[in-house]
C-alpha positions as CSV (number, residue, x, y, z in Angstrom):
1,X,170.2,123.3,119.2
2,X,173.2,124.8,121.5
3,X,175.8,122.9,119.4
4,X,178.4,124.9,116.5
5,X,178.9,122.3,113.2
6,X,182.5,122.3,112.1
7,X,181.7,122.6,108.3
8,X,178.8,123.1,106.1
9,X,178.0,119.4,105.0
10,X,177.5,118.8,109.0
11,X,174.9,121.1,109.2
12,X,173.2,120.5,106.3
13,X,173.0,116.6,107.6
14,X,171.7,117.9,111.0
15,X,168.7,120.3,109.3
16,X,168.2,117.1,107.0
17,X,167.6,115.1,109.9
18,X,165.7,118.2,112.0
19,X,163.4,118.5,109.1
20,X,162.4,114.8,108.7
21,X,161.4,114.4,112.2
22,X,159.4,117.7,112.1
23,X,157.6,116.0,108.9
24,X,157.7,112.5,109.8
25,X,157.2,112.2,113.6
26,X,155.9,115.3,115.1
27,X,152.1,115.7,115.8
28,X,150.8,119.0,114.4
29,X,148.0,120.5,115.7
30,X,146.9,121.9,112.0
31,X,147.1,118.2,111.0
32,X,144.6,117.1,113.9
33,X,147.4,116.0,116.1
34,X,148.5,113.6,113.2
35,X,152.5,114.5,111.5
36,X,152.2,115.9,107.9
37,X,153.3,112.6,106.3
38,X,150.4,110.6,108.4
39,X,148.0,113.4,107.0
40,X,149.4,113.3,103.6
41,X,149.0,109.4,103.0
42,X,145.7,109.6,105.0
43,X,143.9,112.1,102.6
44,X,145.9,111.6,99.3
45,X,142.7,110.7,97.6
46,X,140.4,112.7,100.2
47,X,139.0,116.4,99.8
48,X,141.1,118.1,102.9
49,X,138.8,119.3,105.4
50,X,139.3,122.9,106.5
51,X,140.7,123.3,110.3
52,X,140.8,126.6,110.3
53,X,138.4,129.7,109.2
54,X,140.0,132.4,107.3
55,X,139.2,136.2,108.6
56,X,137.1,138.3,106.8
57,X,137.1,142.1,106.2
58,X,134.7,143.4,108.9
59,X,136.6,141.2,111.6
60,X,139.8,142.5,111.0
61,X,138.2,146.3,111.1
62,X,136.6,145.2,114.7
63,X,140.0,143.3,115.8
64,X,141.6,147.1,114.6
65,X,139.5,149.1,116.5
66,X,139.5,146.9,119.7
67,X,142.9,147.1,119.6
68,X,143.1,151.4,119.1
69,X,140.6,151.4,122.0
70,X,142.7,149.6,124.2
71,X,145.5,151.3,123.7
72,X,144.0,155.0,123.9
73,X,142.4,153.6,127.4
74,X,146.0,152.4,129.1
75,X,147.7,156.0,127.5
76,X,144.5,157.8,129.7
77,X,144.9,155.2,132.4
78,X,148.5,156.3,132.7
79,X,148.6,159.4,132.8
80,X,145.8,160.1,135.1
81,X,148.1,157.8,137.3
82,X,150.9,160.0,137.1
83,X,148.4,163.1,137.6
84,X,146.9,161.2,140.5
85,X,150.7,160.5,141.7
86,X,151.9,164.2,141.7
87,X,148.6,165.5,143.8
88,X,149.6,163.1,146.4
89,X,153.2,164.1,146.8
């Protein structure tokens, strides 16, 4: 959305209009490729099955170490390149 509105009430008509499309007509992945509307009338009676797994403690801890491991090895990795750089000048 490139386009400037000349005045509030234009705007708010065009995010009206954004967000019923958004709700109305596009497919969400979360909503197994169904829009939120088509989910909503589709389980309005219905126990919603889960799509997604929430995270628990001890994978966030692993996720949080991975990710202090991987950084400590590209810090070493770089500077034994620039160790490796200066003996070769």
């Amino acid at each position: 959305m490139a386009e400037t509105f000349p005045d509030y009430k234009t705007a708010l008509a065009q995010l009206v209009k954004a967000v019923n499309i958004y709700n109305h007509f596009r497919p969400h992945m979360s909503c197994n490729m169904m829009s939120p509307q088509q989910a909503h009338q589709q389980l309005q009676n219905q126990k919603v099955p889960k799509m997604f797994q929430r995270r628990n403690a001890e994978s966030k801890k692993f996720r949080s170490k991975t990710r202090e491991t991987v950084v400590r090895e590209r810090t070493t990795d770089n500077s034994q390149k620039t160790d490796n750089d200066n003996q070769i000048q």
